[in-house]
C-alpha positions as CSV (number, residue, x, y, z in Angstrom):
1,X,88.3,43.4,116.2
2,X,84.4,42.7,116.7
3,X,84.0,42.6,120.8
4,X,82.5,40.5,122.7
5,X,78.8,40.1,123.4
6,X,78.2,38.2,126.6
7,X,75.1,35.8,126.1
8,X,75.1,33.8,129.6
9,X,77.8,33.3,132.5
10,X,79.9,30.9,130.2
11,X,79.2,31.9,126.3
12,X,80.4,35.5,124.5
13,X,79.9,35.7,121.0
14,X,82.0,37.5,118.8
15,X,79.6,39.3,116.4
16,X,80.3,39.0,112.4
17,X,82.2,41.7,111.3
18,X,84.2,42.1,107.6
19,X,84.8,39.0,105.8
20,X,83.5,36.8,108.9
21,X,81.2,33.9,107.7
22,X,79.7,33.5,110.8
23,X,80.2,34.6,114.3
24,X,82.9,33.4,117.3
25,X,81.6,32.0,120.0
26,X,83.9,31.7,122.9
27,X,83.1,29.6,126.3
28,X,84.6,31.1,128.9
29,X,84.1,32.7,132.8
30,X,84.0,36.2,133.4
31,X,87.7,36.0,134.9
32,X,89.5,34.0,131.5
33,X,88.0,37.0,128.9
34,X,91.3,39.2,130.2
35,X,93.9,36.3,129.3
36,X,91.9,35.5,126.2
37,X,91.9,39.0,125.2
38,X,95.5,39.7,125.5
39,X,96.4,36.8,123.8
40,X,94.5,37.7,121.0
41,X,92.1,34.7,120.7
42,X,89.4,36.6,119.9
43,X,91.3,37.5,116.2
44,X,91.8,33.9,115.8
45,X,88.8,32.8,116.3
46,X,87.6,35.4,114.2
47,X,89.8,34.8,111.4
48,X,88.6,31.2,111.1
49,X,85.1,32.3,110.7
50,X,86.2,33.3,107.2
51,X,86.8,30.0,105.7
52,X,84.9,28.8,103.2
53,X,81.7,26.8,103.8
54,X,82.2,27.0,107.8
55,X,78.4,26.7,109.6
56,X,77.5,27.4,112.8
57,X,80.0,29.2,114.7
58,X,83.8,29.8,115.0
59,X,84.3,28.1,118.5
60,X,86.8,28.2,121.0
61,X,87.2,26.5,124.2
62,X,87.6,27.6,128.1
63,X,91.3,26.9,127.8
64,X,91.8,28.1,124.4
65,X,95.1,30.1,123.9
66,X,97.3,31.0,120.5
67,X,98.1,29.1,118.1
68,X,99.6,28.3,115.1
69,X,96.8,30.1,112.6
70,X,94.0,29.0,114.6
71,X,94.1,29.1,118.4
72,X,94.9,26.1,120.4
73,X,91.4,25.0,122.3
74,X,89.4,25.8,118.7
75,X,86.9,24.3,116.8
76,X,85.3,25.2,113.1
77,X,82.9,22.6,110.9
78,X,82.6,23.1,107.0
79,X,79.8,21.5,104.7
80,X,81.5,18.5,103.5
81,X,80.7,19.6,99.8
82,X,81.3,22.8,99.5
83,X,83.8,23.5,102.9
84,X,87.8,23.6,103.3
85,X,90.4,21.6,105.1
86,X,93.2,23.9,106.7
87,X,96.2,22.0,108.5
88,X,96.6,25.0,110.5
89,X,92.9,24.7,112.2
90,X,94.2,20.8,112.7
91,X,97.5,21.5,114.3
92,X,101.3,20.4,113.7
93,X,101.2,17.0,116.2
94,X,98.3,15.4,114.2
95,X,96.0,13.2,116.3
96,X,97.9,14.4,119.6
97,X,95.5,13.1,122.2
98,X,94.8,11.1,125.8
99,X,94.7,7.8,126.9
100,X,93.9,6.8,130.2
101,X,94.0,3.6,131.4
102,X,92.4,1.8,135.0
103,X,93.7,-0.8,137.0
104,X,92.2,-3.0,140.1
105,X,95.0,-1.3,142.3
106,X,94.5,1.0,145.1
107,X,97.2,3.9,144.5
108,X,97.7,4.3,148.7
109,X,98.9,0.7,149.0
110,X,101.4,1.2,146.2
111,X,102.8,4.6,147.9
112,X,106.0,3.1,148.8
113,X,106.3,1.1,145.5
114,X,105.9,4.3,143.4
115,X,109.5,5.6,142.5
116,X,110.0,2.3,141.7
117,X,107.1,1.7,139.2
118,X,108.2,5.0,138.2
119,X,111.9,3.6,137.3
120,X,110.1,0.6,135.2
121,X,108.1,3.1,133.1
122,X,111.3,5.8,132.2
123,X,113.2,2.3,131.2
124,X,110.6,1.6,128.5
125,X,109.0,4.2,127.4
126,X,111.5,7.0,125.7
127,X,110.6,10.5,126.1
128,X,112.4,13.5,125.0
129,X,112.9,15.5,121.9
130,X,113.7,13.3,118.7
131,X,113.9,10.1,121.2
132,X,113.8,6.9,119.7
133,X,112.2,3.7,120.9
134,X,113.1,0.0,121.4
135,X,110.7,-0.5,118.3
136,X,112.6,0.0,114.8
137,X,110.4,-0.3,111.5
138,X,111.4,-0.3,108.2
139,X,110.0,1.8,105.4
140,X,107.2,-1.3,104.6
141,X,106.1,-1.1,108.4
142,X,105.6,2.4,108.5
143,X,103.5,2.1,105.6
144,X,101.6,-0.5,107.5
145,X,101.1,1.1,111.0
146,X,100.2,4.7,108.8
147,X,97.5,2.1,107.2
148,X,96.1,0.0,110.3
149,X,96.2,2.2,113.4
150,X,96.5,0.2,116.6
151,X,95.4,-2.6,115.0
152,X,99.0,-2.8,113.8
153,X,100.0,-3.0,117.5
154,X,97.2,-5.3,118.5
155,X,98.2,-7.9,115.8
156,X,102.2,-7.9,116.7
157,X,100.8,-8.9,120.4
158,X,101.1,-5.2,121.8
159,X,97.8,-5.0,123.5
160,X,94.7,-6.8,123.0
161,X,91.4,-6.5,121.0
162,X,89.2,-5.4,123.7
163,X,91.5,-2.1,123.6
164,X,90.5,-1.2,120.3
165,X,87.1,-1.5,121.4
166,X,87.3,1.5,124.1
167,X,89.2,3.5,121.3
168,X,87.9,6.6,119.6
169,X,86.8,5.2,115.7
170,X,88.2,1.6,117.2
171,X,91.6,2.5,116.9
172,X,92.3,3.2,113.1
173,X,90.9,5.5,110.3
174,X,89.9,3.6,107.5
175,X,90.4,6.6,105.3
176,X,94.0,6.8,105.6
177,X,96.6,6.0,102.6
178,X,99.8,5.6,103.2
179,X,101.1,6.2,100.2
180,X,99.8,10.4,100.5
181,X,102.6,10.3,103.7
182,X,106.4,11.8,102.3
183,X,109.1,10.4,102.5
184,X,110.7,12.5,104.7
185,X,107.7,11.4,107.3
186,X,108.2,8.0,106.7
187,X,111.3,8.1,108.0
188,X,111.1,10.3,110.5
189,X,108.2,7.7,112.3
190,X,110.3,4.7,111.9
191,X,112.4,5.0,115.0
192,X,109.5,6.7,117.1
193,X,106.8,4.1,117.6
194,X,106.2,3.7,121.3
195,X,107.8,7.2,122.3
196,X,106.6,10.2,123.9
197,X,108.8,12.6,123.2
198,X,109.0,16.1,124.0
199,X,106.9,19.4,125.2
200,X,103.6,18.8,127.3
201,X,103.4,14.7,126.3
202,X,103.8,13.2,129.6
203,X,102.6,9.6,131.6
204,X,100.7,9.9,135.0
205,X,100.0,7.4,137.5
206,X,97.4,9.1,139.4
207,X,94.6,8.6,142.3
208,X,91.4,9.3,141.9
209,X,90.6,11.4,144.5
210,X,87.1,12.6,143.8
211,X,83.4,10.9,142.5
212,X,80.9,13.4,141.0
213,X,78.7,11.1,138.9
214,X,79.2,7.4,140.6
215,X,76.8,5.9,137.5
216,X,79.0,6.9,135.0
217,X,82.3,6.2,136.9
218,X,81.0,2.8,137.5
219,X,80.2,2.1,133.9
220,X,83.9,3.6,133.2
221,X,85.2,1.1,135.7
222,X,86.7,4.1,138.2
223,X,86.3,4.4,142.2
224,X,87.9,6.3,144.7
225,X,91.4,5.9,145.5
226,X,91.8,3.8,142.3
227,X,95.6,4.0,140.6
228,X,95.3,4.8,136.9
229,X,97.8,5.9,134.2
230,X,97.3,8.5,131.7
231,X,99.2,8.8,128.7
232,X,99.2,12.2,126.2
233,X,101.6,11.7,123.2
234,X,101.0,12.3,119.7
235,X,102.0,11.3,116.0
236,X,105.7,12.7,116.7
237,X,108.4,13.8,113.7
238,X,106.3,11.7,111.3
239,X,103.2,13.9,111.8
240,X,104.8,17.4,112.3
241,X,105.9,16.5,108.7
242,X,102.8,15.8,107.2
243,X,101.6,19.1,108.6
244,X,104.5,21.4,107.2
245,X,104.8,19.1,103.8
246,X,101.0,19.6,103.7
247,X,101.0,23.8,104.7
248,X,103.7,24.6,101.4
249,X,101.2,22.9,99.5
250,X,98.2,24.7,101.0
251,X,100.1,28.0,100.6
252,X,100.0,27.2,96.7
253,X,96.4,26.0,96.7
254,X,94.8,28.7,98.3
255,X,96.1,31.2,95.5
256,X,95.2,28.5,92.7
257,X,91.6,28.5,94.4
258,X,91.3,32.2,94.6
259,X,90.8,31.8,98.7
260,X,91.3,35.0,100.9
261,X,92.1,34.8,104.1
262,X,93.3,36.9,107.0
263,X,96.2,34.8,107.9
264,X,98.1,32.8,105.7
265,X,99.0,30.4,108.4
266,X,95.2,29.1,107.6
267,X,96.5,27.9,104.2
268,X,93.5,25.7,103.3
269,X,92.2,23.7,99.6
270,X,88.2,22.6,99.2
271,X,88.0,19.5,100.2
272,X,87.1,18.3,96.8
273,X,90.0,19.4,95.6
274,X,93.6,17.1,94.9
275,X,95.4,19.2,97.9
276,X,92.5,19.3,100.0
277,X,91.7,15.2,99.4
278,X,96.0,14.5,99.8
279,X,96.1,16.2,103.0
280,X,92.9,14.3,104.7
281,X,94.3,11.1,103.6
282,X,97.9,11.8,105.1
283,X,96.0,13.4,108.0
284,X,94.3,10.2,108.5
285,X,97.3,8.2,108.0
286,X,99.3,10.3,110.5
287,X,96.5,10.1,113.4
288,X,96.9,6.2,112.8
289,X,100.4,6.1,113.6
290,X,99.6,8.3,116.7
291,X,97.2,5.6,117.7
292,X,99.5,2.6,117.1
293,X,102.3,4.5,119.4
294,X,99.8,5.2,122.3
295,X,98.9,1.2,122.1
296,X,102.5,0.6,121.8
297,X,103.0,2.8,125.0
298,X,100.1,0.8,126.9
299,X,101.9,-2.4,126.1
300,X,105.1,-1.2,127.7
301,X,102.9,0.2,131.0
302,X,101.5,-3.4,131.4
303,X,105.6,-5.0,131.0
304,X,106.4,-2.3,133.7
305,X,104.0,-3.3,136.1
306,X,103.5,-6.8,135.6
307,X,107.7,-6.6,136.4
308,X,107.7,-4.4,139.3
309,X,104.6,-6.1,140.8
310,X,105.2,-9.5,140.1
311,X,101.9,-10.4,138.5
312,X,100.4,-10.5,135.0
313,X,98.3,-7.6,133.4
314,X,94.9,-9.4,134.0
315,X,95.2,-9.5,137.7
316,X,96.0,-5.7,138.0
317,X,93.1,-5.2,135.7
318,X,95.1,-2.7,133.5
319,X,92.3,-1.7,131.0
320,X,91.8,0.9,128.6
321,X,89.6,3.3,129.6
322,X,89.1,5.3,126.5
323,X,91.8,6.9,123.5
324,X,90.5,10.2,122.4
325,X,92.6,12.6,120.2
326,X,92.1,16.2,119.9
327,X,94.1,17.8,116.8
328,X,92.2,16.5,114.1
329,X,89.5,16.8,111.2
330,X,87.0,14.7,110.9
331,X,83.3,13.6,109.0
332,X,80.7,13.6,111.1
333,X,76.7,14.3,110.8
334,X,75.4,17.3,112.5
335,X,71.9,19.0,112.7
336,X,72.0,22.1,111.2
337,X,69.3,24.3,111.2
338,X,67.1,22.1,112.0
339,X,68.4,19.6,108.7
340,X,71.0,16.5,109.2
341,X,74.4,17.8,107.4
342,X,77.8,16.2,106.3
343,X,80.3,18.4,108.4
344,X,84.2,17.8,108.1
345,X,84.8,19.2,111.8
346,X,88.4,20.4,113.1
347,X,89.3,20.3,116.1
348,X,92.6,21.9,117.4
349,X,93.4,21.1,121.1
350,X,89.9,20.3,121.4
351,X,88.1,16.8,122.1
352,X,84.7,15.3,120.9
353,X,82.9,14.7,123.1
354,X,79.5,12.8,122.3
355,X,76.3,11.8,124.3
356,X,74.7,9.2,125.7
357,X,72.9,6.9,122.7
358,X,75.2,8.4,120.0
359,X,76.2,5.6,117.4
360,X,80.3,6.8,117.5
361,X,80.2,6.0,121.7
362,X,81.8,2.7,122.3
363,X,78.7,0.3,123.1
364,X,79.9,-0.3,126.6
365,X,79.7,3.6,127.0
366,X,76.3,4.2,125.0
367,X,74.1,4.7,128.3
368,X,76.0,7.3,129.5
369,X,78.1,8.9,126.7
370,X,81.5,9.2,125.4
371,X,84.6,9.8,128.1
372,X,86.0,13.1,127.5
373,X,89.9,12.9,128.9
374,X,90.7,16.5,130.6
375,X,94.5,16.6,131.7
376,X,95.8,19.3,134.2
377,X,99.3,19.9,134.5
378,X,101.8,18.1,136.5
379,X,100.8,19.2,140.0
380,X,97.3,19.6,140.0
381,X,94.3,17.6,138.5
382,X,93.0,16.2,135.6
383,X,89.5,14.8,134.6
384,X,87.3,12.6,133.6
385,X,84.1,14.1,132.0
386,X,81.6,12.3,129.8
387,X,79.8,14.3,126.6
388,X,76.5,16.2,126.9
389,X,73.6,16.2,124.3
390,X,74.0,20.4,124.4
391,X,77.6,20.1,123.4
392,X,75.8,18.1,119.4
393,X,73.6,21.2,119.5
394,X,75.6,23.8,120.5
395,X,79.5,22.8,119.8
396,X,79.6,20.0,117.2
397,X,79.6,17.5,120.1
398,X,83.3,19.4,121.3
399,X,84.6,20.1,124.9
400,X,88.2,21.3,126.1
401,X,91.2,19.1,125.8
402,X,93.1,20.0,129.0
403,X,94.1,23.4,131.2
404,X,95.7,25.4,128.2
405,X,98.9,27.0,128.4
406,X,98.6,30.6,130.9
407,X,102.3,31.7,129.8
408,X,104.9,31.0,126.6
409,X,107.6,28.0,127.5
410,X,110.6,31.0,127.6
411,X,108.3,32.7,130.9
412,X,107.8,29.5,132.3
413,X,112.0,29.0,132.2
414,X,112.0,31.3,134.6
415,X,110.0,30.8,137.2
416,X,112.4,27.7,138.7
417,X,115.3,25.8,137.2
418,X,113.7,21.9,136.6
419,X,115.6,20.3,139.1
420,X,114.2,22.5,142.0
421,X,110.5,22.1,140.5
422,X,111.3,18.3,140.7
423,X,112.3,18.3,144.2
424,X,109.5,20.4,144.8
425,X,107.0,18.1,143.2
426,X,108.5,15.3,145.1
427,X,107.4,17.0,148.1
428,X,104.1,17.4,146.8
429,X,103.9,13.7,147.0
430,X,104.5,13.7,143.3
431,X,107.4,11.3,142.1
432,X,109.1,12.7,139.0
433,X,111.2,11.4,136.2
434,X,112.7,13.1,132.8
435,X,115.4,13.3,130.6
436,X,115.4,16.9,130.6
437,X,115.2,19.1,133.3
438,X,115.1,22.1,131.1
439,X,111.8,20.5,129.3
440,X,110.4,19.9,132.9
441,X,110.8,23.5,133.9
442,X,108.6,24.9,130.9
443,X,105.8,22.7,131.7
444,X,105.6,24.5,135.5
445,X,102.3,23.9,136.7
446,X,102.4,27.6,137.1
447,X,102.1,28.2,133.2
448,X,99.0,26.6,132.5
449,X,95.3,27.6,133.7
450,X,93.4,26.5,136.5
451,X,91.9,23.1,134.8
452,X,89.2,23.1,137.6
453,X,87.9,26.4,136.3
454,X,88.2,25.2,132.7
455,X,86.0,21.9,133.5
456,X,83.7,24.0,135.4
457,X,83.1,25.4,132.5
458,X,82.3,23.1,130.2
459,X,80.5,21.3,133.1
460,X,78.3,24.4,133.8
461,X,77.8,25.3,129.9
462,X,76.4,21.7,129.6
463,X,78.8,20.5,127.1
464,X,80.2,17.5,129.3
465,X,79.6,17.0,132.6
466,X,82.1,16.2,135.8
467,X,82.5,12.4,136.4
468,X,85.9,11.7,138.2
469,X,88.8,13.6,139.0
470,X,92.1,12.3,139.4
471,X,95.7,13.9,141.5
472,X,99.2,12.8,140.0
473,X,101.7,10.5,142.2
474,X,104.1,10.0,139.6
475,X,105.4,11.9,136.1
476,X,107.2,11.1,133.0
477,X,108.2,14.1,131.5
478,X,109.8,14.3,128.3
């Protein structure tokens, strides 16, 4: 393995060495490079240097860990004409990604009303593993949410248009066919819509407790004290299958193209290729049902309140703040030495995160740049940040997607059985609700990073910078 060459307080690069394209470039403090190095990042990342047509650098992100093939909190672009797609460096929950939504409520007025608003939202929303939801389709609507994204959602009266327009690509890829989705997917995404379920997906209502950039919170419509809800859930079955139908064909396509790699897990077929085009158009269609099912979720927030508070929506000013997903692959323009370049960029537990006056930032966002959506884990905090100009030149306009997991879900078992970490969250002020306390216990706080050192990181490397910072009052844990 190459080792690492530190270049300031938050970058070390990991040199080319072998069959290595390019070189890794890891962001990170002095303190993570112990973790990162036991876990073996560092091979990861520098296995994915050696796909075809990758530019720039192998990245990986503060709270990167392992992964499936690539590590979780990584990043690669390809040329668009002569590059790869690998479902590995995209991830198994396709589209997996944040939502966070504001309100006109003050969360230490609601205090008392919490476990109760708490009750409304486990009522609605499903979580757990293989949960179904209140929302059946049949083969045809699968078809059509795989096609239209929350759009889908919008149109059956489950939300409203202004939420598309605070939504990463407006809510839907345009790209996606339907048709390039199994049937095995298909069904397994016609009893899910509006679900959760299982792992780290969870719903927060949280406070925000700290301002670090008051023009920009302003412009996201946050303040101090402010009670908002953040939602993490994914594609579910549906887009683990495209992912697995997708890797047995990559497997096959990477001989057929005479690609060597490393690790077989990073399966991959040029993107000109049958295989490689299939798999971005059931990628795409995959990330629109993930987007249907987070609108589908907001819908069922709004019901919750507007029936535990006795008032419409509107007056509790329940708006979407912005939808951002972070295991995907997607066509974006880049300078690359010094040139404009077609890149197909993946991103695996990783979020874009684009600047001020970029054409992709919602135009209510444009002056100050995209929100970038940082969760923590379910007793500490999570962020708001907003994209920096050095992250386009440095990171293919990419940040972290959350804390990143510090130990395996089997360690975390046993720290504390679930219903002892509930009851010791609910001393913590934090009001907490599952199916599964088995589930709850491997999401411990205690197994994930320190998210404040992660966001100082990106904050400090310049790739998005601090804008609000929110505590939890309530979970929903799958």
């Amino acid at each position: 393995m190459p080792l690492f060459r530190k270049i300031d307080e938050f970058r070390f690069e990991l040199p080319r060495q072998g069959g290595m394209r390019v070189p890794g470039l890891v962001y990170a403090s002095e303190a993570m490079l112990p973790k990162i190095e036991r876990e073996r990042v560092a091979e990861q990342v520098a296995n994915v240097a050696h796909l075809p047509g990758i530019v720039g650098h192998s990245l990986a992100m503060p709270d990167c860990h392992w992964g499936y093939g690539a590590p979780v909190g990584g990043a690669a672009a390809v040329d668009a004409a002569e590059g790869v797609i690998s479902p590995g460096l995209v991830g198994y929950d396709i589209s997996c990604g944040i939502r966070l939504l504001r309100s006109d409520l003050y969360a230490a007025e609601l205090k008392a009303r919490i476990p109760e608003l708490m009750d409304g939202l486990h009522a609605r929303v499903a979580s757990g593993v293989g949960k179904g939801g209140s929302i059946r389709l049949d083969e045809r609507g699968v078809r059509e949410v795989l096609r239209k994204g929350a759009l889908w959602a919008v149109e059956r009266g489950l939300g409203e248009r202004a939420d598309l327009e605070t939504c990463e690509d407006g809510g839907f890829l345009r790209d996606a066919a339907p048709e390039a989705a199994s049937e095995r997917a298909a069904e397994r995404g016609r009893g899910q819509m509006g679900t959760l379920g299982s792992g780290n997906h969870f719903l927060e209502l949280q406070a925000v407790d700290e301002i670090y950039d008051e023009g920009a919170a302003a412009v996201f419509g946050l303040f101090k004290g402010q009670l908002t809800v953040l939602v993490h859930t994914g594609s579910r079955g549906l887009g683990y299958q495209i992912c697995e139908d997708a890797l047995r064909v990559m497997q096959r396509a990477a001989g057929k193209y005479h690609i060597a790699l490393p690790d077989r897990q990073l399966a991959c077929a040029p993107l000109s290729s049958s295989e490689g085009q299939e798999y971005y158009a059931a990628m795409c269609a995959a990330a629109n049902y993930a987007r249907a099912n987070r609108q589908a979720i907001t819908h069922a927030i709004r019901e919750a309140f507007s029936r535990v508070l006795g008032t419409g929506p509107h007056h509790l000013g329940l708006r979407v703040v912005y939808d951002v997903c972070h295991n995907i692959a997607k066509y974006e323009l880049h300078e690359v030495d010094g040139k404009p370049r077609r890149l197909l960029v993946h991103r695996k537990g990783a979020t874009r995160a684009f600047p001020a006056g970029h054409p992709d930032v919602p135009a209510l966002y444009r002056k100050v740049g995209q929100p970038v959506l940082v969760p923590g884990s379910m007793g500490t905090a999570s962020y708001v940040l907003a994209g920096c100009e050095k992250a386009m030149k440095e990171s293919f306009g990419t940040a972290c997607h959350g804390a990143g997991r510090l130990m395996s879900r089997t360690q975390a078992l046993k720290l504390m059985p679930g219903h002892q970490l509930a009851a010791e969250l609910g001393r913590a002020g934090v009001c907490v609700r599952t199916d599964s306390y088995k589930g709850l216990a491997e999401e411990a706080p205690a197994a994930y990073k320190d998210v404040d050192e992660v966001v100082e990181v990106c904050h400090r490397a310049g790739l998005a910078r601090k804008v609000a910072r929110m505590r939890p009052v309530g979970v929903l844990k799958g």
